[in-house]
C-alpha positions in Angstrom: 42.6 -33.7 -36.8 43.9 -33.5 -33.2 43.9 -29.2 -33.7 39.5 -29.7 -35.0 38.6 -31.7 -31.5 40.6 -29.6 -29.3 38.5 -26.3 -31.0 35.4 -28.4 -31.1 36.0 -29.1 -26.9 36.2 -25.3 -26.2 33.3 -24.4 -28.1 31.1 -26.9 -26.2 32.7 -26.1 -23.0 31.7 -22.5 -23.5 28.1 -23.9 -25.2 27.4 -25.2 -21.7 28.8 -22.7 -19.6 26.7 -20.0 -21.5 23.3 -22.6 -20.7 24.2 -22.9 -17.4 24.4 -19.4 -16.3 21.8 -18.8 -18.4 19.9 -21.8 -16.3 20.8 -20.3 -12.9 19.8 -16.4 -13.9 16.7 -17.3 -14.7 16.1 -19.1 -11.6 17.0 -16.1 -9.6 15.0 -13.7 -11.7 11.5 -16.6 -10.9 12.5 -16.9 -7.2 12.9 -13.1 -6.9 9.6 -12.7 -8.9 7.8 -15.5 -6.6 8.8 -14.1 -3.5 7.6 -10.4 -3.2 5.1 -7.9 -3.7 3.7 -7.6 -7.3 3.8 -4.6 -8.9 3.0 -2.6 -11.9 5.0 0.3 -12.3 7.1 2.7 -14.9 11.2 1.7 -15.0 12.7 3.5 -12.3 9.7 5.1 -11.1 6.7 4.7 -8.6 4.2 1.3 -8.7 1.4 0.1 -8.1 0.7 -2.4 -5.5 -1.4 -5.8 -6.8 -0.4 -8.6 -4.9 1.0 -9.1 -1.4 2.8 -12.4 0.8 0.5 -12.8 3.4 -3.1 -13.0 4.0 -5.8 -12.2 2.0 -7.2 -8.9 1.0 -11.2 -8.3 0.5 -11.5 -4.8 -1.5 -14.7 -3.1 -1.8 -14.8 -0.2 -4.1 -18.0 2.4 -3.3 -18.2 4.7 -5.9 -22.0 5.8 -6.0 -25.2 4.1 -4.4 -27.6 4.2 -0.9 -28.5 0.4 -0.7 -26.4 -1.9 -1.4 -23.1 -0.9 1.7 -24.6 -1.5 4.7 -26.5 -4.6 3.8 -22.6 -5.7 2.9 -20.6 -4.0 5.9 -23.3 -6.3 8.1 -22.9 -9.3 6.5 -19.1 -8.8 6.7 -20.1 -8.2 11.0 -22.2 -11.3 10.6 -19.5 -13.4 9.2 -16.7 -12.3 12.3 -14.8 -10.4 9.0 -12.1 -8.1 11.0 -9.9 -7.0 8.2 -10.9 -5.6 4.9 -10.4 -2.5 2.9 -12.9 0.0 1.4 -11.7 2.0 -1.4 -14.3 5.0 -1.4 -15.2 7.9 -3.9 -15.2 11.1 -1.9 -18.6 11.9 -3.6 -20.1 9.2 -1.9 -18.2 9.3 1.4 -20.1 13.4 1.7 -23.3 11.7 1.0 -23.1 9.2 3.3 -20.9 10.2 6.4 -23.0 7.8 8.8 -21.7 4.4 6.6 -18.3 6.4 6.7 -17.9 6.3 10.3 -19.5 2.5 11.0 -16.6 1.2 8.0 -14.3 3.0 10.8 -16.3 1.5 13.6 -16.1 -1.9 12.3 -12.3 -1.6 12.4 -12.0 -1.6 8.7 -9.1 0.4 6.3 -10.4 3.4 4.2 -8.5 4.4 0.7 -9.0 6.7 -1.6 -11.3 6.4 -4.7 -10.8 9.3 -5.4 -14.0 12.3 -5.6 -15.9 11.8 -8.9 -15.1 8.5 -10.0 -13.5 9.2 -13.1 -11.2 7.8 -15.8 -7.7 9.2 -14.7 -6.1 8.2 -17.9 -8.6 10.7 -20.0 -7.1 13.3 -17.4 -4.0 15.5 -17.2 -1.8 14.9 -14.0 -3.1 18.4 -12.0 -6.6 17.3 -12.9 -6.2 13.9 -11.1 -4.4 15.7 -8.2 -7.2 18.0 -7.7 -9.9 15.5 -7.9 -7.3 13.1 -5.2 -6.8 15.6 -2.7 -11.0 17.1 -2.8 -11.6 13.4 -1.7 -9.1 13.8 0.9 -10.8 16.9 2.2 -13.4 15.2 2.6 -11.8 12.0 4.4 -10.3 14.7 7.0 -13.8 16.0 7.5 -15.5 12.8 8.5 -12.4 12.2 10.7 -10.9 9.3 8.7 -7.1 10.3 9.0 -4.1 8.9 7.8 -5.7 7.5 4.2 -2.3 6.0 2.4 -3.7 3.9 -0.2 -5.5 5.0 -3.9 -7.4 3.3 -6.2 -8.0 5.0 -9.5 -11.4 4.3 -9.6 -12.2 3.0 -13.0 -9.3 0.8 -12.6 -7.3 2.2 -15.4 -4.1 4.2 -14.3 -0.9 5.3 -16.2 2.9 6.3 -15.7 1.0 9.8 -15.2 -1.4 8.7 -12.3 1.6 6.6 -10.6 3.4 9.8 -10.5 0.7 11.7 -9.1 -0.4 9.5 -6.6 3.4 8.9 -5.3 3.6 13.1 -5.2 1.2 12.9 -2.4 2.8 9.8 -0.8 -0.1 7.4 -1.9 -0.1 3.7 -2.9 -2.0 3.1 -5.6 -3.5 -0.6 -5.5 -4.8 -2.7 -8.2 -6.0 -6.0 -7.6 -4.8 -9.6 -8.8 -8.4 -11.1 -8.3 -11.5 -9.7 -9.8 -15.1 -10.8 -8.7 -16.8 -9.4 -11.4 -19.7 -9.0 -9.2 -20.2 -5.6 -10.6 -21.3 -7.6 -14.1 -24.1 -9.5 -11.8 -23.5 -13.0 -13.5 -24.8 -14.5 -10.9 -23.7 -15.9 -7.0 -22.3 -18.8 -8.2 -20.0 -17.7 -10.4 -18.8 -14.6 -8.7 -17.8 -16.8 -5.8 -16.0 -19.0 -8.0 -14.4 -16.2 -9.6 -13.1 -15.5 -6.5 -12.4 -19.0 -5.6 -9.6 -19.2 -7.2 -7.9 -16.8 -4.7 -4.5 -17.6 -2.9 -2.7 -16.6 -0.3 -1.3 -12.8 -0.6 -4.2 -12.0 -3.5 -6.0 -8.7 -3.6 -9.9 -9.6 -4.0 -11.6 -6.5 -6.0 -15.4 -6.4 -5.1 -18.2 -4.1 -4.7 -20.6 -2.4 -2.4 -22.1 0.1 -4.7 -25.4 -0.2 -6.0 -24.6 -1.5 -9.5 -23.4 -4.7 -8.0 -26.7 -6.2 -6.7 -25.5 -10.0 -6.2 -22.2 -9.4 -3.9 -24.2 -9.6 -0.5 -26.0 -12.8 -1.2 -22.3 -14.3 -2.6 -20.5 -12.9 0.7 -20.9 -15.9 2.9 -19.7 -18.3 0.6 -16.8 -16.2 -0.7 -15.8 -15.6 2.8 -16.0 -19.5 3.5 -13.9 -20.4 0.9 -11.4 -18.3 1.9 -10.9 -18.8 5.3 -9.1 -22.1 4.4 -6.4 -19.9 1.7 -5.5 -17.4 4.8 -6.7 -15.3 7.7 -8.4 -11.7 5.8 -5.9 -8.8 6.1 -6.4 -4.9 5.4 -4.3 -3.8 2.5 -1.6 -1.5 4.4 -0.8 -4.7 6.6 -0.2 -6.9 3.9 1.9 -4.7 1.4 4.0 -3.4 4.6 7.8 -4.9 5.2 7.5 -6.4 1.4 10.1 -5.9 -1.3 8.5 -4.9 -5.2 8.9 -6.4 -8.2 7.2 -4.4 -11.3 5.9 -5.1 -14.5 6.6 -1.8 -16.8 3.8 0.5 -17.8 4.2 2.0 -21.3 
């Protein structure tokens, strides 16, 4: 009887050891998770950038329209708004060099949108390069230099676009909060959409056309937020931050 404890003793000494590793692993794997930039990304490969540590980011993607940016970029002047980034198709950026240049004015960050707005997961990698790079033509032509950061501009990417975009030393950034302001359901509940937004989130919103209620929700999004974190460009919140990645299939 003596010989069955003694096993029995080892067995649950080994039980607990296994849980308590276990226990202490996992902690390490949350408080590494917690702490840095999120990511998606492929396994050992490039990622793309959706949440940050500090500050938080207002996006606006412009992919097509004449009305509805510079009612926005004004109301962003009105509201004392320093920081924010504009992801912009290059299409619209040739049509409209004039808002180009007050977005630069306004001390704003430009990215890349990429030229035609289209799906870069119906497309094959040198197709996606081409349609990067004749955006960034046309970014060098308006005299916005140094664009570092893409944004596929349906919001869909793949292993294949990650690639791409890190090929040309680009970031490619998601988001972690959508507005849905581009669905127009209303003031109220894109700024509580929005509202929910915490420190070192990545706020996707829109100055094209299609999104006719963003303007009028601007104020009160921008109020609400104040509180959560002083509003900070993209490139200054993503830089000196270590990655964590979620794999892309």
């Amino acid at each position: 009887m003596s010989t069955f404890h003694t096993v029995n003793a080892k067995r649950l000494k080994q039980v607990a050891l296994i849980i308590v590793i276990s226990f202490f692993t996992a902690l390490m794997v949350y408080s590494a998770n917690t702490s840095s930039i999120a990511v998606f990304g492929t396994k050992d490969g490039p990622k793309a950038v959706f949440k940050g540590e500090k500050g938080v980011a207002l996006t606006f993607n412009i992919g097509w329209g004449d009305e509805k940016a510079k009612p926005i970029l004004e109301e962003l002047k009105r509201m004392n708004v320093q920081s924010a980034t504009f992801f912009l198709s290059g299409a619209w950026a040739e049509r409209h060099p004039e808002l180009v240049d007050q977005i630069v004015k306004q001390g704003y960050e430009i990215g890349n949108l990429g030229y035609a707005y289209s799906d870069y997961t119906d497309m094959e990698p040198e197709k996606i390069r081409q349609d990067i790079l004749k955006a960034d033509t046309i970014f060098k032509k308006l005299n916005v230099q140094e664009v570092k950061l893409l944004r596929s501009p349906t919001g869909h990417f793949d292993k294949e676009t990650l690639k791409v975009a890190d090929s040309l030393g680009l970031t490619l950034v998601h988001w972690s909060v959508d507005s849905k302001d581009w669905t127009n359901p209303g003031v109220d509940e894109i700024v509580e959409n929005v509202g929910e937004a915490k420190k070192g989130d990545i706020i996707l919103l829109h100055a094209s056309d299609s999104a006719k209620q963003t303007q009028k929700a601007l104020p009160e999004i921008i109020k609400e937020l104040q509180s959560k974190g002083s509003f900070i460009n993209v490139s200054d919140m993503i830089s000196n931050g270590d990655a964590k990645s979620s794999l892309i299939q």
